[in-house]
OpenMM code with the backbone's topology and positions (N, CA, C; nanometers):
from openmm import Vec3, app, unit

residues = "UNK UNK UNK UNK UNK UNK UNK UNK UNK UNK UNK UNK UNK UNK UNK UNK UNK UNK UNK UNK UNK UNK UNK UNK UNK UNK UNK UNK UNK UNK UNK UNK UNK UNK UNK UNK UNK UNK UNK UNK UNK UNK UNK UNK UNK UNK UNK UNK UNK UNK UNK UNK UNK UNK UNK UNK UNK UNK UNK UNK UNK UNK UNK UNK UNK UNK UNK UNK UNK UNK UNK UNK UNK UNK UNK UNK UNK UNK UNK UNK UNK UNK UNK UNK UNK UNK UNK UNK UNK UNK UNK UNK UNK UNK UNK UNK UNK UNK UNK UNK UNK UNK UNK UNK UNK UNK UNK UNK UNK UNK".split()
positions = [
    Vec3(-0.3547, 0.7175, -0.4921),
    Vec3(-0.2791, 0.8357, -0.4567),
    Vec3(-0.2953, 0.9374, -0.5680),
    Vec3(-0.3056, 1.0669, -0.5355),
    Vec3(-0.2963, 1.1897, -0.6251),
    Vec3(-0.1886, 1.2656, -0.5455),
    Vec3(-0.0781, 1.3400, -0.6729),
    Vec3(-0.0569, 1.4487, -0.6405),
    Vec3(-0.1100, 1.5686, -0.6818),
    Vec3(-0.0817, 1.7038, -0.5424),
    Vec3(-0.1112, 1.7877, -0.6234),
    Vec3(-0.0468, 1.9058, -0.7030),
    Vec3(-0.0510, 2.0567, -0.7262),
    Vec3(0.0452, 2.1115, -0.7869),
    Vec3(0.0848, 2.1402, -0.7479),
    Vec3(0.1438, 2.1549, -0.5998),
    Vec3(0.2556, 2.1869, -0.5137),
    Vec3(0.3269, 2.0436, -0.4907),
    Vec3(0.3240, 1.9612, -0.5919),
    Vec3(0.3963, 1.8263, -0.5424),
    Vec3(0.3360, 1.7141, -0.4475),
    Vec3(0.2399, 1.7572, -0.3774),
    Vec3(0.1856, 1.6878, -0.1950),
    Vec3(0.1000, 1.5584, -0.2963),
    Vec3(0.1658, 1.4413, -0.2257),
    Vec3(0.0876, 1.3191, -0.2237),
    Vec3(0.0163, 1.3567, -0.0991),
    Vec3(-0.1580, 1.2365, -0.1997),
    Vec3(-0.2360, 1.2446, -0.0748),
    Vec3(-0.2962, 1.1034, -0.1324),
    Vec3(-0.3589, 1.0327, -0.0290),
    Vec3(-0.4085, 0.9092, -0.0603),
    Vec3(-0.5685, 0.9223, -0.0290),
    Vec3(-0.6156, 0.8224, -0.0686),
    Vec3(-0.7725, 0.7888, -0.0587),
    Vec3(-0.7992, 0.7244, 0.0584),
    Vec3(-0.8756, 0.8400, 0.1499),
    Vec3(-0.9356, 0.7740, 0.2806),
    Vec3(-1.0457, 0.6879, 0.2515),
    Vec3(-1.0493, 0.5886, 0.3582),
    Vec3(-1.1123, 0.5102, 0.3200),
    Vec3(-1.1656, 0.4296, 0.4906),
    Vec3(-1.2891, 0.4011, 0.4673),
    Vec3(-1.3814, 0.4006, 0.6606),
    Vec3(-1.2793, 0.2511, 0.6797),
    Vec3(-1.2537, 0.1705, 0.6018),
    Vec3(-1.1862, -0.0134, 0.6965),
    Vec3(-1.1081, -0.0329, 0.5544),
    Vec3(-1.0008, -0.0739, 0.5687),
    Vec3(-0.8915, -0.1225, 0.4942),
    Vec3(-0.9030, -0.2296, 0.4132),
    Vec3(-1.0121, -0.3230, 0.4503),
    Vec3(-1.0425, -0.3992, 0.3409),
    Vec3(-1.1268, -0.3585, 0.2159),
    Vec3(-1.1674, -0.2308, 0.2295),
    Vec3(-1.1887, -0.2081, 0.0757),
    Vec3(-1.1009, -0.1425, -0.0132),
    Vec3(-0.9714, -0.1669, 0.0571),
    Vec3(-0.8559, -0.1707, -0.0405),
    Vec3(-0.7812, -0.2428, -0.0658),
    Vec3(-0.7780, -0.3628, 0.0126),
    Vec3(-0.7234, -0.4733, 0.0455),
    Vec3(-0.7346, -0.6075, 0.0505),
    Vec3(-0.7769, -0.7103, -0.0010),
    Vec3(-0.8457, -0.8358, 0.0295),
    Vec3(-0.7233, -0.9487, 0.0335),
    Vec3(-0.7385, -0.9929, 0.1937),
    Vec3(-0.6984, -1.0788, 0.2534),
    Vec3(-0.7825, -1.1933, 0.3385),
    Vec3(-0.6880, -1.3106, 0.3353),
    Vec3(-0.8211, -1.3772, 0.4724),
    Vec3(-0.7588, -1.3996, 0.6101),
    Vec3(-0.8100, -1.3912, 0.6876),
    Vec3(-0.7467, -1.3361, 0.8011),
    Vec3(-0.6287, -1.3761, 0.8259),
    Vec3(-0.5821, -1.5493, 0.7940),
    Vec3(-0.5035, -1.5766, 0.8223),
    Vec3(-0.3418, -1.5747, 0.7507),
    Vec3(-0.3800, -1.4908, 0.6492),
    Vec3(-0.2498, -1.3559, 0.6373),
    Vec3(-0.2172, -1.2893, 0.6511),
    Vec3(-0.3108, -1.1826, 0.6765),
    Vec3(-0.2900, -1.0936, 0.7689),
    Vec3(-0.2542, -1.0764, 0.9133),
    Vec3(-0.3216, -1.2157, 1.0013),
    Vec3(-0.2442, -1.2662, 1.0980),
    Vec3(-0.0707, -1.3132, 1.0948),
    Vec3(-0.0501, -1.4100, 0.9829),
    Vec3(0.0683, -1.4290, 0.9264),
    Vec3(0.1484, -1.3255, 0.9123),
    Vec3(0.1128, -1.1885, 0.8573),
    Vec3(0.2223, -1.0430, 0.8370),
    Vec3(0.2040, -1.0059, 0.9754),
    Vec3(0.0951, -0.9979, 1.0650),
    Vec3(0.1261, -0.9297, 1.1976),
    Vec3(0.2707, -0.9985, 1.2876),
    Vec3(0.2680, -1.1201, 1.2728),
    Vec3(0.3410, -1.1983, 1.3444),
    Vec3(0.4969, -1.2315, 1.2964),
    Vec3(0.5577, -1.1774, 1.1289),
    Vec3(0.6554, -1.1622, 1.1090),
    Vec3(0.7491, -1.0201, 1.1291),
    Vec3(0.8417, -1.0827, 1.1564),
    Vec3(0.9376, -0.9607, 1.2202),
    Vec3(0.9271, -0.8040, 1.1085),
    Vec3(0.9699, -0.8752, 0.9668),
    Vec3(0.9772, -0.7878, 0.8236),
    Vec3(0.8560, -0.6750, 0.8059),
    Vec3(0.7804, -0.7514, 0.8280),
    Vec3(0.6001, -0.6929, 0.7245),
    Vec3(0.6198, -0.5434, 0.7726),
    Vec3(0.6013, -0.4846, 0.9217),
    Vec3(0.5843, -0.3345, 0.9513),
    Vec3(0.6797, -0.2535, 0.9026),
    Vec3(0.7888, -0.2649, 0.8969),
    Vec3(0.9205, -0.1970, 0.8894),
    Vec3(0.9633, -0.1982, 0.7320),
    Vec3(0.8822, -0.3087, 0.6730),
    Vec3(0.8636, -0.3800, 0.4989),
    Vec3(0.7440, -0.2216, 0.4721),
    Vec3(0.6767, -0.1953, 0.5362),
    Vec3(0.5350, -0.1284, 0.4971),
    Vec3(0.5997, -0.0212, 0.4763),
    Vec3(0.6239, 0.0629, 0.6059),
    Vec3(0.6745, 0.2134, 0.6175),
    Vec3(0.8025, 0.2408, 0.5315),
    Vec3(0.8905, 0.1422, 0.5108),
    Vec3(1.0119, 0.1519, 0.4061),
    Vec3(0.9238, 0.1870, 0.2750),
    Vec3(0.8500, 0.0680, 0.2585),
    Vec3(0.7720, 0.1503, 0.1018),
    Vec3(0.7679, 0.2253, 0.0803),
    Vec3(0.6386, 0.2716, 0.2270),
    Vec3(0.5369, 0.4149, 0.2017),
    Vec3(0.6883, 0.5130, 0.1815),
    Vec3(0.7452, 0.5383, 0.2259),
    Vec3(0.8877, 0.6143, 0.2193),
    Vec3(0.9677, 0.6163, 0.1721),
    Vec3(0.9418, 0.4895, 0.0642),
    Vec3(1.0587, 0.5361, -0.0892),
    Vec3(0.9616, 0.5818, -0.1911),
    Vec3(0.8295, 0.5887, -0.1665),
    Vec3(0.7460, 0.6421, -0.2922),
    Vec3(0.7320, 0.7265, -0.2671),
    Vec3(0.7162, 0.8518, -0.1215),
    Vec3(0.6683, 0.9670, -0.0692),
    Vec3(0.8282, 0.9971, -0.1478),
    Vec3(0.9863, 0.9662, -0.1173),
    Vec3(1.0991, 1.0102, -0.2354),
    Vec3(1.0717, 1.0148, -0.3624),
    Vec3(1.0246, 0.9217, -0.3942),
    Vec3(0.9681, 0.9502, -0.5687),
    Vec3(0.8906, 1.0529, -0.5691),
    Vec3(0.7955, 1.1189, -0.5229),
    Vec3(0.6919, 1.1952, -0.4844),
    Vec3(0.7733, 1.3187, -0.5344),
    Vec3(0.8609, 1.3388, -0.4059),
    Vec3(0.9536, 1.4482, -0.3748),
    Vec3(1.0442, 1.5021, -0.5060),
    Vec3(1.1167, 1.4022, -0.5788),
    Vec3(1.1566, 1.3872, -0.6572),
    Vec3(1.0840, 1.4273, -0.8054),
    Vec3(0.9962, 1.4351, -0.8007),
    Vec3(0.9042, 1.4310, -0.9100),
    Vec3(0.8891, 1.3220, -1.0207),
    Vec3(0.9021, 1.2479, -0.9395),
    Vec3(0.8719, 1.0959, -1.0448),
    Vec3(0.7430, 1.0911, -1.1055),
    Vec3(0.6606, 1.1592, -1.0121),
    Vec3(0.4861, 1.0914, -1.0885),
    Vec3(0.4417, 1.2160, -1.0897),
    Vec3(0.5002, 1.3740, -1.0456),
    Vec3(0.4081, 1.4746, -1.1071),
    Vec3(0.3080, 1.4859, -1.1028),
    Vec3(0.2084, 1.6333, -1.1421),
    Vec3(0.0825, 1.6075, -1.0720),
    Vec3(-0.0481, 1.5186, -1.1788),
    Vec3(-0.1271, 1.4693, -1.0900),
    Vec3(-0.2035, 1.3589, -1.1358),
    Vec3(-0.2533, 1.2234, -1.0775),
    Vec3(-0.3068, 1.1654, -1.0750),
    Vec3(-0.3128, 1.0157, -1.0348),
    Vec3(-0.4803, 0.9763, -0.9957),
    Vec3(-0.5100, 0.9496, -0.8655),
    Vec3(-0.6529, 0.8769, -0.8766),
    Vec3(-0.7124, 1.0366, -0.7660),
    Vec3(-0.7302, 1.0769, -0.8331),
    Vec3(-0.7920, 1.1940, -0.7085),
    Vec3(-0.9420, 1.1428, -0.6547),
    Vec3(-0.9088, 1.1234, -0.5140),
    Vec3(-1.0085, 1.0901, -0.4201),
    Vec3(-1.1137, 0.9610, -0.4170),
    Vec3(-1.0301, 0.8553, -0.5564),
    Vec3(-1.1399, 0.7567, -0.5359),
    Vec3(-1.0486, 0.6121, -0.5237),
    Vec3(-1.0700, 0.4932, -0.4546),
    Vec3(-1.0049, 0.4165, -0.4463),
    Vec3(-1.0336, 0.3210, -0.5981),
    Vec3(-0.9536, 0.2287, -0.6009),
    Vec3(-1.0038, 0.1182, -0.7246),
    Vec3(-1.0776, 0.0960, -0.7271),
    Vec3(-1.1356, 0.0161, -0.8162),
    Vec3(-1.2717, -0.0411, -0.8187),
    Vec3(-1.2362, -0.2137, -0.7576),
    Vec3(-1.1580, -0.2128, -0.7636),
    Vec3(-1.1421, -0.3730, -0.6786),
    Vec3(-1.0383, -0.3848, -0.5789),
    Vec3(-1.0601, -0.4145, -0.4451),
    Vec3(-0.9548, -0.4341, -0.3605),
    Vec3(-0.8468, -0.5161, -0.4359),
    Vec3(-0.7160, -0.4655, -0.3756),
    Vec3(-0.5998, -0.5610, -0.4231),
    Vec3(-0.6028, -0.6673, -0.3306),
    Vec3(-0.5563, -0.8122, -0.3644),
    Vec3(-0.5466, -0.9479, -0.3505),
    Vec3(-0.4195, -0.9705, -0.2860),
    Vec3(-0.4187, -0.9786, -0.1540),
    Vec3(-0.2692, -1.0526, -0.1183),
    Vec3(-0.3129, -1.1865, -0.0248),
    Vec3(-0.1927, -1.2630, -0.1065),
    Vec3(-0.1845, -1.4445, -0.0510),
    Vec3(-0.1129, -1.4583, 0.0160),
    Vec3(-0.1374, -1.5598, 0.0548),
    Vec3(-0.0377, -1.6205, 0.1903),
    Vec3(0.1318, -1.6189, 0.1280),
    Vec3(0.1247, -1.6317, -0.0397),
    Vec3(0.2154, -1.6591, -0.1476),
    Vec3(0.3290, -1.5391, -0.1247),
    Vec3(0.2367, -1.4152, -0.1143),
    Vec3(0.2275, -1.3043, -0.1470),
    Vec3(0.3629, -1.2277, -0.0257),
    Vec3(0.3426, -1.3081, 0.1313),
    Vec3(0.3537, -1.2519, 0.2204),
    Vec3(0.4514, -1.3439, 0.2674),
    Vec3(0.5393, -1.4191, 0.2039),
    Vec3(0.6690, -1.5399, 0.2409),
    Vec3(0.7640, -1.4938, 0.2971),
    Vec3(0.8513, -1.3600, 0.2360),
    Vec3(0.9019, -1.2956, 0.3298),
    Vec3(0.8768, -1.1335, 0.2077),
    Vec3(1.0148, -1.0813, 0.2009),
    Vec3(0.9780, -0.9079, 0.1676),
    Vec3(1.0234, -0.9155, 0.0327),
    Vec3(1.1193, -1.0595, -0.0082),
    Vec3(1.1252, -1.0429, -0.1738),
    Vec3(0.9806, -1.0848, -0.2121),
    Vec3(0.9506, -1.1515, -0.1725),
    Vec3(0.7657, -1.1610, -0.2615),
    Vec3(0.7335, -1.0974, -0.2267),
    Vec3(0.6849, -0.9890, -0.1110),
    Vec3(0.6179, -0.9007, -0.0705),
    Vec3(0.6532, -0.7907, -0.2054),
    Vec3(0.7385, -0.7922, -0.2310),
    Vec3(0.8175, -0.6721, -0.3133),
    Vec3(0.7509, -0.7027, -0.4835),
    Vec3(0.7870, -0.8409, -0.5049),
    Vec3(0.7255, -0.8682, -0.6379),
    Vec3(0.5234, -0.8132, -0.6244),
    Vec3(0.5020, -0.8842, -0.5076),
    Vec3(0.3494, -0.8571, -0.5228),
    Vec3(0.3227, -0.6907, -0.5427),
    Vec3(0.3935, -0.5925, -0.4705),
    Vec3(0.3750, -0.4568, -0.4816),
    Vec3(0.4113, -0.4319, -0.6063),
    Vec3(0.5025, -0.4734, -0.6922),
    Vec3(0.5224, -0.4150, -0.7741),
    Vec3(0.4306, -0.5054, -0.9221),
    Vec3(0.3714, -0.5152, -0.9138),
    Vec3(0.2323, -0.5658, -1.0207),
    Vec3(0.1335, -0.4745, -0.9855),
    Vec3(0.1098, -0.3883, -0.8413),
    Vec3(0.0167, -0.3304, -0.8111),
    Vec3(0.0558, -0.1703, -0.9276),
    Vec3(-0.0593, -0.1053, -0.9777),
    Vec3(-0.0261, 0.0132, -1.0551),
    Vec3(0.0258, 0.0839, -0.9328),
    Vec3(0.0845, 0.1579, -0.9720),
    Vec3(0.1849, 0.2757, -0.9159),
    Vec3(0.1759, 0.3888, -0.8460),
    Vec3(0.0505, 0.4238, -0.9629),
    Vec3(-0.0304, 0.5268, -0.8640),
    Vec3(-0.1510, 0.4898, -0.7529),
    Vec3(-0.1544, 0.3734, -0.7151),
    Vec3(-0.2539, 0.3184, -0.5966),
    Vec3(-0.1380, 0.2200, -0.4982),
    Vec3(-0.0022, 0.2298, -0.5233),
    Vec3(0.0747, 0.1559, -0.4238),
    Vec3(0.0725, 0.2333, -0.2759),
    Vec3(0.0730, 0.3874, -0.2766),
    Vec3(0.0991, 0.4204, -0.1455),
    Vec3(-0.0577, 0.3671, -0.0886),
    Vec3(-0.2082, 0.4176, -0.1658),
    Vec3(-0.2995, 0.3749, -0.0983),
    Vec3(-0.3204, 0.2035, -0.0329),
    Vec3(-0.2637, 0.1253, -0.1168),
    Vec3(-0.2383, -0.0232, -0.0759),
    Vec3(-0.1665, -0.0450, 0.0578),
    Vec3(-0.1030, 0.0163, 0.0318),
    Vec3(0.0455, 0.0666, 0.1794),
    Vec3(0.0106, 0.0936, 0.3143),
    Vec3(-0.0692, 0.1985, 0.2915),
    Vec3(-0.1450, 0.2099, 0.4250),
    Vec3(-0.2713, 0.1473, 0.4637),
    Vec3(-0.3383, 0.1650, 0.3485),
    Vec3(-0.4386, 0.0128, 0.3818),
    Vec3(-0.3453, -0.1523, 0.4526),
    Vec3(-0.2868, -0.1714, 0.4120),
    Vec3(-0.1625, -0.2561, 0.4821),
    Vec3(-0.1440, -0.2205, 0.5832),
    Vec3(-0.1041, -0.0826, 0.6230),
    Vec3(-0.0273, -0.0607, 0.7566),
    Vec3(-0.1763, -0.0611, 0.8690),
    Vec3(-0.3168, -0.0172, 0.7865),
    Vec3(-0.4150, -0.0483, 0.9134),
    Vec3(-0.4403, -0.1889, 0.9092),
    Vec3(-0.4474, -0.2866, 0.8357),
    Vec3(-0.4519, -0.3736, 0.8893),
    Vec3(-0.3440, -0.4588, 0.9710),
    Vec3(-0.2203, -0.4159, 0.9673),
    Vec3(-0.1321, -0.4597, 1.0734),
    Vec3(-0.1753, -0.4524, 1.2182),
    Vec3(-0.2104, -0.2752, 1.1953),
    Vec3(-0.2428, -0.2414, 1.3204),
    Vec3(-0.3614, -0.2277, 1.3747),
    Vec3(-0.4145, -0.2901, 1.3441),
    Vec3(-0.5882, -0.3382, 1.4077),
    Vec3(-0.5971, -0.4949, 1.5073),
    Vec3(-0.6455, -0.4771, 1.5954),
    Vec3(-0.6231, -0.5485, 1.7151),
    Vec3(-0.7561, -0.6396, 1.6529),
] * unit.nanometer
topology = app.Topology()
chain = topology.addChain("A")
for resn in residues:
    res = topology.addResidue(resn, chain)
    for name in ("N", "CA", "C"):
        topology.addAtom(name, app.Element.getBySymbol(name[0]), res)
């Protein structure tokens, strides 16, 4: 995520979600199928777009390029939304919203 000097978060598009993301399928199957994970996602993305607002992170961050290594989530990872919560928060700060929605497409990919 970068902001810019009008405040506006913007994240790093990116063509398939696993190059922000590395899972094996059968966790990502596992988060499709719990009640928490979607409603766990968009709560995020929407307390950091408040920080945003707020001016917590000011302008700066990864302008236009993703990490150099997908982030790692485990089956460990995805137990319910207090680990979900610990795992996000080891992720740096300024690449959580991009993680987020990389998350939210792989929920929503059939």
């Amino acid at each position: 995520m970068w902001v810019d000097a009008e405040g506006v978060a913007h994240t790093v598009a990116v063509p398939d979600w696993r190059s922000v993301v590395e899972a094996e399928e059968s966790v990502i199957g596992r988060l499709r199928r719990q009640d928490w994970s979607a409603a766990w996602v968009a709560e995020q993305q929407e307390l950091i777009y408040e920080q945003v607002a707020a001016g917590v992170f000011g302008e700066g961050g990864r302008v236009g390029e993703p990490a150099a290594e997908p982030v790692k989530v485990t089956g460990q990872d995805v137990e319910g939304p207090q680990q979900a919560g610990a795992w996000l928060q080891r992720i740096d700060a300024w690449w959580r919203l991009d993680v987020l929605t990389a998350l939210e497409d792989a929920l929503d990919e059939d």
